[in-house]
N, C-alpha and C positions, 0 to 999 in steps of 0.2 A: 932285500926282503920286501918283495912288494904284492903284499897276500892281500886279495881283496877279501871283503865280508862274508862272499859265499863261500869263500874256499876255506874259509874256518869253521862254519857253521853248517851241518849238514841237519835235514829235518828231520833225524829222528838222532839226534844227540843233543843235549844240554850241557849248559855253560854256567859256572859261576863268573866267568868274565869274560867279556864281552869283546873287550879291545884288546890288540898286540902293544906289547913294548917295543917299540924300534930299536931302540940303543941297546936295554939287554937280553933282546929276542927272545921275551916271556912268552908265550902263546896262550891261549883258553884252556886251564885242565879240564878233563871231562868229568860228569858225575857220571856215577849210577843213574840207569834211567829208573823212573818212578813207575814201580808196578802198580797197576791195577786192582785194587783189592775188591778179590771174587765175592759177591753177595750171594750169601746163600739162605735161605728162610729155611733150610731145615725141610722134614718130611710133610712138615704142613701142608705146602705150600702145592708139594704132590698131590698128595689128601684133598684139597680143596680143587684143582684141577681136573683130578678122578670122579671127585662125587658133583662137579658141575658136565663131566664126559657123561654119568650115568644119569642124569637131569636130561641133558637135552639129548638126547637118545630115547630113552625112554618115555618121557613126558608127552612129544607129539603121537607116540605108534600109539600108546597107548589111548588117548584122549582121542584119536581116531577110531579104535574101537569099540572103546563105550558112544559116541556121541553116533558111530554108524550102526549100532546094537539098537541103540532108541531110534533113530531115524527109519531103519528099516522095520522098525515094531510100530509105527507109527503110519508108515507107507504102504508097508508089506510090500516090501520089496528087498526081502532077503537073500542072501548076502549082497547086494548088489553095492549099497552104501557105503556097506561096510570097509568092503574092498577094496573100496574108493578114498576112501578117507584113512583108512591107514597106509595105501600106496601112497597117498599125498605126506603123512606124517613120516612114515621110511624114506621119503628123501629129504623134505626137511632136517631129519636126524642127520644124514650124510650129510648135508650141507653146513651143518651146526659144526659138526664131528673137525671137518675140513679147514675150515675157520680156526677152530679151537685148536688145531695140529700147525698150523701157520701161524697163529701167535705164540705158540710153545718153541717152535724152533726160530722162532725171530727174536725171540728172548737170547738166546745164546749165543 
């Protein structure tokens, strides 16, 4: 009987013991392996991910087109700012959106 260490021990099995018996060729019983207990926060946790998706979507188009409303009332030079400034805020939002979808599924 000449079992080395690895060939009792595989890396995704545990042992309550560690060493063989020579004499009466006890060997490692196995355990159960230890599940993983799922965290879950509940619908909150949606909820608060949902109304920060409708945050940072919303927040840029929008402040893009109040701030290119005045700008262009200011300049006269309508709609020209405007345009401008919410094109810029619509991809920021994708960009947000993008992010925020990459840490949702890196979570799981």
């Amino acid at each position: 009987m000449d079992n080395t260490k690895e060939e009792l021990i595989t890396s995704d099995e545990e042992f309550d013991v560690i060493l063989e018996d020579v004499e009466t060729g006890i060997r490692p019983r196995k355990v159960k392996a230890i599940e993983k207990k799922k965290t879950r926060s509940g619908g909150w946790e949606y909820a608060g991910i949902a109304g920060q998706i409708g945050f940072e979507i919303a927040l840029p188009m929008v402040l893009g087109l109040v701030i290119g409303a005045k700008l262009d009332e200011r300049w006269d030079t309508r709609p020209n700012v405007t345009l401008i400034l919410f094109s810029l805020g619509l991809v920021l939002a994708c960009t947000s959106l993008i992010r925020i979808v990459r840490e949702v599924l890196g979570k799981r």
